[in-house]
MMTF fields as JSON, N, C-alpha, C and O atoms, coordinates in Angstrom:
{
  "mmtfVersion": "1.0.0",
  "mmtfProducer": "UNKNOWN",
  "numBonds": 247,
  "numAtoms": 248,
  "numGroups": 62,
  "numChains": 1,
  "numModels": 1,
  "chainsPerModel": [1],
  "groupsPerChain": [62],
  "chainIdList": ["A"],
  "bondAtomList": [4, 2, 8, 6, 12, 10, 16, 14, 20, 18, 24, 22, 28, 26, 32, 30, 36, 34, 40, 38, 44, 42, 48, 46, 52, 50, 56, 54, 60, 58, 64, 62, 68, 66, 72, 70, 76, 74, 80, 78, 84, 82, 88, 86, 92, 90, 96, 94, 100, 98, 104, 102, 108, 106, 112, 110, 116, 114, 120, 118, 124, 122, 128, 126, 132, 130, 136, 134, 140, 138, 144, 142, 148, 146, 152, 150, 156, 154, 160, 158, 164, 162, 168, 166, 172, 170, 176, 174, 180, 178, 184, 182, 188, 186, 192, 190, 196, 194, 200, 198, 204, 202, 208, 206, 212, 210, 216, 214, 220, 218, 224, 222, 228, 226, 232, 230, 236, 234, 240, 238, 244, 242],
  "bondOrderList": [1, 1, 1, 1, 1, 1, 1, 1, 1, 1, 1, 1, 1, 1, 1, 1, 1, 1, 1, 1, 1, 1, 1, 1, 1, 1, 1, 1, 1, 1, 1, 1, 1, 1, 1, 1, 1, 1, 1, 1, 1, 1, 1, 1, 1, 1, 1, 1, 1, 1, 1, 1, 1, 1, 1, 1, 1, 1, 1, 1, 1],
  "groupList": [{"groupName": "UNK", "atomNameList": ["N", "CA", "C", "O"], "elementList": ["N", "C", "C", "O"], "formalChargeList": [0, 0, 0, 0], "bondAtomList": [1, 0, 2, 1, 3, 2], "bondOrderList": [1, 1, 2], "singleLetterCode": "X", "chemCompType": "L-PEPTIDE LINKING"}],
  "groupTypeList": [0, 0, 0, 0, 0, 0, 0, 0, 0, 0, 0, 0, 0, 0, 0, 0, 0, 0, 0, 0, 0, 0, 0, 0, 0, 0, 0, 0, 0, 0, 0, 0, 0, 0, 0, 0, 0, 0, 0, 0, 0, 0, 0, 0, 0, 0, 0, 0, 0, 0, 0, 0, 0, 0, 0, 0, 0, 0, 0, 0, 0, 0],
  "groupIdList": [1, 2, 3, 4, 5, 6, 7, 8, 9, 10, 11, 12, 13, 14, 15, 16, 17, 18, 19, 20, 21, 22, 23, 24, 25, 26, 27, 28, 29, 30, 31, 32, 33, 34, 35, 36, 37, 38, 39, 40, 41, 42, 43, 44, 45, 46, 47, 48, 49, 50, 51, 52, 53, 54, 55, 56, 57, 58, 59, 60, 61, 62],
  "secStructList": [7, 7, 7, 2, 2, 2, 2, 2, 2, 2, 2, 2, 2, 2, 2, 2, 2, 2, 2, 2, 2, 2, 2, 2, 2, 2, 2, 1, 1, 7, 2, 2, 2, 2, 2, 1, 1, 7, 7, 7, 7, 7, 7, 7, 1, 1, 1, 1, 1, 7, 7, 7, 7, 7, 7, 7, 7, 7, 7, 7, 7, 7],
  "xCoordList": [23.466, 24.57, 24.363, 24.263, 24.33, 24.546, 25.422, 26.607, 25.232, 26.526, 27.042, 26.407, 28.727, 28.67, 29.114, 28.915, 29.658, 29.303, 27.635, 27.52, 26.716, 25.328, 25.651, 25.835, 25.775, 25.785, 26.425, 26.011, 28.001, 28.634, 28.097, 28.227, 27.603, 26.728, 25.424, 25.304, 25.095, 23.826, 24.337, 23.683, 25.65, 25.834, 26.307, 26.111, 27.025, 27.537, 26.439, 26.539, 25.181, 24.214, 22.925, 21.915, 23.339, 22.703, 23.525, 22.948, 24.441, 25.917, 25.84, 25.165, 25.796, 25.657, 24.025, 23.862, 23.357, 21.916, 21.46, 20.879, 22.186, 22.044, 22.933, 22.625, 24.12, 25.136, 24.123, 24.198, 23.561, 22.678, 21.606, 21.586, 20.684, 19.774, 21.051, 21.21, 21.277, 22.009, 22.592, 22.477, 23.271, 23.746, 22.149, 21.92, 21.399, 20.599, 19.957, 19.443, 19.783, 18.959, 19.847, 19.962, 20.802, 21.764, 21.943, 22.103, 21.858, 21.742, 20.613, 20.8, 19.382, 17.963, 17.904, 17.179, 18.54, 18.193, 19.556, 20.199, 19.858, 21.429, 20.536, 19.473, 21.409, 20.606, 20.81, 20.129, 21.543, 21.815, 20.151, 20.046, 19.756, 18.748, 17.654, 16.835, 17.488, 16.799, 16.35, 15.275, 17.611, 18.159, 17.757, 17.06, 18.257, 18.05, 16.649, 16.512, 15.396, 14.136, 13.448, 13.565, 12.767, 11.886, 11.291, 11.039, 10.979, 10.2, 8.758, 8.75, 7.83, 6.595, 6.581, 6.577, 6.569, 6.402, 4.863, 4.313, 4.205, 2.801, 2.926, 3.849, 1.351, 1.425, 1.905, 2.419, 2.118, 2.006, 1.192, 0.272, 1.622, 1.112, 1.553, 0.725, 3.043, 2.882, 4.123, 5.133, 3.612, 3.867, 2.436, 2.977, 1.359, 0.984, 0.163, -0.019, -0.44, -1.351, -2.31, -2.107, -3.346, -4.774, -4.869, -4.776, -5.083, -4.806, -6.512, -7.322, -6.577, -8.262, -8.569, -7.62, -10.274, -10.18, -10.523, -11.448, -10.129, -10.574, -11.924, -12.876, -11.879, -13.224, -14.054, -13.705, -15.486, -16.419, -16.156, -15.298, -16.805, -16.782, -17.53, -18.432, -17.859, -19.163, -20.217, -20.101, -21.599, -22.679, -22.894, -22.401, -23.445, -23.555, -24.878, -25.71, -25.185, -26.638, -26.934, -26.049, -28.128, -28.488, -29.957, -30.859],
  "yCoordList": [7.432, 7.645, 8.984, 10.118, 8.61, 10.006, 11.169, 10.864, 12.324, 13.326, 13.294, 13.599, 12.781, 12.22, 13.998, 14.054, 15.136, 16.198, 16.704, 17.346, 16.168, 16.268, 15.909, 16.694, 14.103, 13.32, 13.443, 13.149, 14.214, 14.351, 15.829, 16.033, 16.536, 17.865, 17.224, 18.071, 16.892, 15.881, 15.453, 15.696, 14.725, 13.96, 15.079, 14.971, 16.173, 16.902, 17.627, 17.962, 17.802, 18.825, 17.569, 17.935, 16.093, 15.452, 15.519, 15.623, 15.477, 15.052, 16.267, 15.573, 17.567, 19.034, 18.88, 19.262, 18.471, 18.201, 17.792, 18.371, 16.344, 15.637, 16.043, 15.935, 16.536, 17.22, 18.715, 18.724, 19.475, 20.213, 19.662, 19.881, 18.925, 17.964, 17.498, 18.293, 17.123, 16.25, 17.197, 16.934, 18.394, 19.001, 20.136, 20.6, 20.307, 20.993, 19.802, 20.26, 18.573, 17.717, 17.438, 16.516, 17.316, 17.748, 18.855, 18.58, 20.074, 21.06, 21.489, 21.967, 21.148, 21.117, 20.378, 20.628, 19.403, 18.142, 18.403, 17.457, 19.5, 20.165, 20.035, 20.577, 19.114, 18.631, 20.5, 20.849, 20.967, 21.838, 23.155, 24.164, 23.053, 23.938, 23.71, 24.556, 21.541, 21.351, 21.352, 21.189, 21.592, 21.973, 23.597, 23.929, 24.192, 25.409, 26.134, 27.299, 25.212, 25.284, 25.641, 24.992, 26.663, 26.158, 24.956, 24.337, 24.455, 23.507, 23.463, 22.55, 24.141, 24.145, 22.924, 21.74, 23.741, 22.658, 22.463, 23.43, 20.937, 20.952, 20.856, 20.47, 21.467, 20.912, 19.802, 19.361, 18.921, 17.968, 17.263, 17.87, 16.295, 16.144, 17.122, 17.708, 17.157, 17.895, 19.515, 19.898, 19.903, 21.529, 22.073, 22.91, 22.115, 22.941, 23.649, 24.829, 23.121, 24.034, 22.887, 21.691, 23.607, 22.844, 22.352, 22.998, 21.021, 20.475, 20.215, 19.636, 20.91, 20.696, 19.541, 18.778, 18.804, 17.836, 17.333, 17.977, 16.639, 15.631, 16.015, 15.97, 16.508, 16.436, 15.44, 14.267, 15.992, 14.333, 13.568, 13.94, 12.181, 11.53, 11.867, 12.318, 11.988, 12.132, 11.159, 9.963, 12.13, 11.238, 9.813, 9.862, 8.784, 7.53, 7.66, 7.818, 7.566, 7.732, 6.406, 5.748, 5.764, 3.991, 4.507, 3.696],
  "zCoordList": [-38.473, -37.554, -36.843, -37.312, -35.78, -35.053, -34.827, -34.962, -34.547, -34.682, -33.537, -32.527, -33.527, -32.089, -31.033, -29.819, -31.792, -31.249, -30.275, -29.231, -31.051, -30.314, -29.09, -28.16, -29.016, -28.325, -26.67, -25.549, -27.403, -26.027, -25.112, -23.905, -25.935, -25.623, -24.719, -23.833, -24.64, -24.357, -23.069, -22.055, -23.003, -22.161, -20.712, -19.501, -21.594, -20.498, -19.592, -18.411, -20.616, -19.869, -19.081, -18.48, -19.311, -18.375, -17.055, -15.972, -17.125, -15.5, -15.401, -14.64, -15.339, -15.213, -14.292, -13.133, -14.844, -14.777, -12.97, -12.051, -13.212, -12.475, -11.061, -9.874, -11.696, -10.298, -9.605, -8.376, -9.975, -9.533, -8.676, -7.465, -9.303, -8.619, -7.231, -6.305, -7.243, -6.06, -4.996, -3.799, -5.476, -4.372, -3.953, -2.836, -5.024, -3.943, -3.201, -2.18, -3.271, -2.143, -1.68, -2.488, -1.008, -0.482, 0.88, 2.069, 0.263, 0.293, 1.437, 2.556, 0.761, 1.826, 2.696, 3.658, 2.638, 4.008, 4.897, 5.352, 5.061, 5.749, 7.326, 7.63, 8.148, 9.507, 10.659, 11.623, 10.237, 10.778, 10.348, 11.045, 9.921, 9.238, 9.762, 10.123, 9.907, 10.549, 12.339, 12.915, 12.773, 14.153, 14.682, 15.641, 13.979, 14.003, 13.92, 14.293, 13.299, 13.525, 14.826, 15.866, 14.679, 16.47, 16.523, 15.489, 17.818, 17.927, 18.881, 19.707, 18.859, 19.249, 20.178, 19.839, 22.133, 22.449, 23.266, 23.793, 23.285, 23.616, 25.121, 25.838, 25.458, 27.104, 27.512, 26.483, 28.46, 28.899, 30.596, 31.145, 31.006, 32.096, 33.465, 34.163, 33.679, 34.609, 34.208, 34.798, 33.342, 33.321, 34.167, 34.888, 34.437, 35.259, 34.513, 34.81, 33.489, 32.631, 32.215, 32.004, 32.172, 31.682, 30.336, 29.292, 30.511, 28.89, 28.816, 29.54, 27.638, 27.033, 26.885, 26.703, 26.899, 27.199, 25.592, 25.098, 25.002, 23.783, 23.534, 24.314, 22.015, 21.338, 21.684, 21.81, 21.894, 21.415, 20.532, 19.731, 20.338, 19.038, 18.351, 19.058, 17.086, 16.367, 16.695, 16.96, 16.607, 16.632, 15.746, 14.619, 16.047, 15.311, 15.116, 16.008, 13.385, 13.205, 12.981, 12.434, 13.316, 13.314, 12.87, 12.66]
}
């Protein structure tokens, strides 16, 4: 038989556990944080700047 004192000790520090886990992922995926990021923007066609041209392909050895 189990000591059911253990048991509920156990139980509280899993739901303690698990409520942590949840609000920090939560927490990190806050859209506002992700907003607030810069965003690196690339050349395009017509901004007016020289877009480098594409690597070669690699050589094909036969």
């Amino acid at each position: 038989m189990a000591c059911p004192k253990l048991t509920d000790k156990m139980k509280k520090i899993f739901i303690v556990l698990c409520m942590v886990i949840l609000n920090s992922a939560f927490i990190s995926c806050n859209p506002e944080n992700l907003a607030e990021e810069e965003v690196e923007l690339q050349a395009c066609c017509s901004d007016g700047e020289d877009i480098p041209p594409p690597p070669p392909p690699p050589p094909t050895g036969n």
